[in-house]
N, C-alpha and C positions, 0 to 999 in steps of 0.2 A: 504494500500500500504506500505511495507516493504520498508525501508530507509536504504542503504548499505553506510557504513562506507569504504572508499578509504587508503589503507593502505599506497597506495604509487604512487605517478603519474609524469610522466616526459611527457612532452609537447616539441617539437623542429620543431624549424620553420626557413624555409632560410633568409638571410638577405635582407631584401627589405628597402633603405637607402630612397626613394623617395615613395610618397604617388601618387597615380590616379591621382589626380590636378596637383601635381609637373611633372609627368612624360608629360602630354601633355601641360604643360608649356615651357617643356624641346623641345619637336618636335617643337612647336610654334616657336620659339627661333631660331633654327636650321632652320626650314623653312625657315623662314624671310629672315637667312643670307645669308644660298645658292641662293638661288631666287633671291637676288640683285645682288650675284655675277654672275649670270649666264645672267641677266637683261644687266649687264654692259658690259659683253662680246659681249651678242648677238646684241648691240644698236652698238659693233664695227664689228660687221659682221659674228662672231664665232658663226653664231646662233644652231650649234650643242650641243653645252653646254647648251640649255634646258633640251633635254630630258634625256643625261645624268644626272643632275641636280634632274630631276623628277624620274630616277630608283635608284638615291641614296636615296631620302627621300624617297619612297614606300620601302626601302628595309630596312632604317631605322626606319620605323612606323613599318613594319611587324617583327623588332627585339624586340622593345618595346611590342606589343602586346603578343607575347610570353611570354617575361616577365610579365605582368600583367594577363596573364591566368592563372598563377601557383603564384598567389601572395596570395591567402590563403589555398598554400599546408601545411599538416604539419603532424608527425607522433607522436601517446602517445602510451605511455605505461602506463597503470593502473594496479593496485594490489589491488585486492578486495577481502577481505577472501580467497579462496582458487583458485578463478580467475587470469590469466594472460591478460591481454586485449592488444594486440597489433593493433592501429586502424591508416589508413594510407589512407590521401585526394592526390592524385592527378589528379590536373587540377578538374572536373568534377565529378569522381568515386571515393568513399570513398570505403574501403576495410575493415575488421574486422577480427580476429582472435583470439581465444578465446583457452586456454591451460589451463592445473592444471598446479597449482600454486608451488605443490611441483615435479612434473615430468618434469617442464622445467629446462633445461639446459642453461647455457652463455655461448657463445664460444666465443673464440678471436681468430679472424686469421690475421695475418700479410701479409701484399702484400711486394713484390719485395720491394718498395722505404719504407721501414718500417714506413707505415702507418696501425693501426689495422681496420679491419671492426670487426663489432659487430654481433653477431649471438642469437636467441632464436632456442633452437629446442627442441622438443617431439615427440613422437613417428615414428622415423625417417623422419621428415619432418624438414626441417630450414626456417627461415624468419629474413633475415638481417634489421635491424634497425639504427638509429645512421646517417640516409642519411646526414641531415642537421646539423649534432653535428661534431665539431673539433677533433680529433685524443685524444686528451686530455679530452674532457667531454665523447667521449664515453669511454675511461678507467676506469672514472669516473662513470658512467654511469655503468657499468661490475661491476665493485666494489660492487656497491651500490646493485644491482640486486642477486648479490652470497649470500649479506647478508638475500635478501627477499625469496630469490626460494631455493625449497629441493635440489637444483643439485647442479653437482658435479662441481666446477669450472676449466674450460681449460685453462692455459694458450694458449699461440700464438701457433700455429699448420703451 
């Protein structure tokens, strides 16, 4: 089995501040409070303030879960001999794309509120990158790629 040497690899992942334990520590938390508040209301007659009470925490759990569906998205970029590996999880479905290493292209394109999105493209196909990177690491990120790949670098378009 032949052992490839990784010439160059960027890994980027969203900011997830709270771990699975903290996160339904946090709903716990939040339940608790509304439920007494709503407890209090309803023991003075307001007993409408339950179920509002219960479609705010169902709507608050089904926010979090969300969030924790996509808590191990992430996209890399590898450089392998003459490989571009573009490889991209989310939620469930992992994706891969595979480019010569000297036919890809970096493009940078600038949106309206001058932020750049980040492009690979070959043989007139693109695949945007950089989802989860700052305006700043993907420049960075471009930079670093123009020195790895035979293309031609674009600025902002």
């Amino acid at each position: 089995m032949a052992t490839s040497i990784v010439d160059y690899k960027v890994v980027a992942r969203p900011n997830h501040s709270m771990s699975r334990k903290e996160t339904f520590r946090v709903i716990a938390v939040l339940a608790i409070f509304s439920l007494s508040i709503a407890t209090a209301f309803s023991l003075l007659g307001a007993w409408l303030v339950f179920p509002f009470a219960g479609l705010e925490l169902l709507a608050l759990a089904y926010a979090f879960h969300i969030v924790l569906c996509h808590a191990d998205d992430y996209e890399s970029i590898t450089i392998s001999g003459d490989r571009l590996a573009i490889e991209k999880q989310h939620y469930k479905s992992t994706s891969q794309v595979v480019l010569n290493r000297y036919w890809a292209q970096v493009v940078l394109k600038e949106t309206p509120g001058g932020e750049h999105r980040l492009w690979l493209r070959s043989h007139d196909k693109e695949f945007e990158v950089g989802r989860f990177m700052s305006d700043r690491q993907r420049l960075v990120v471009a930079s670093q790629l123009k020195m790895r790949t035979g293309a031609v670098y674009q600025g902002a378009i």
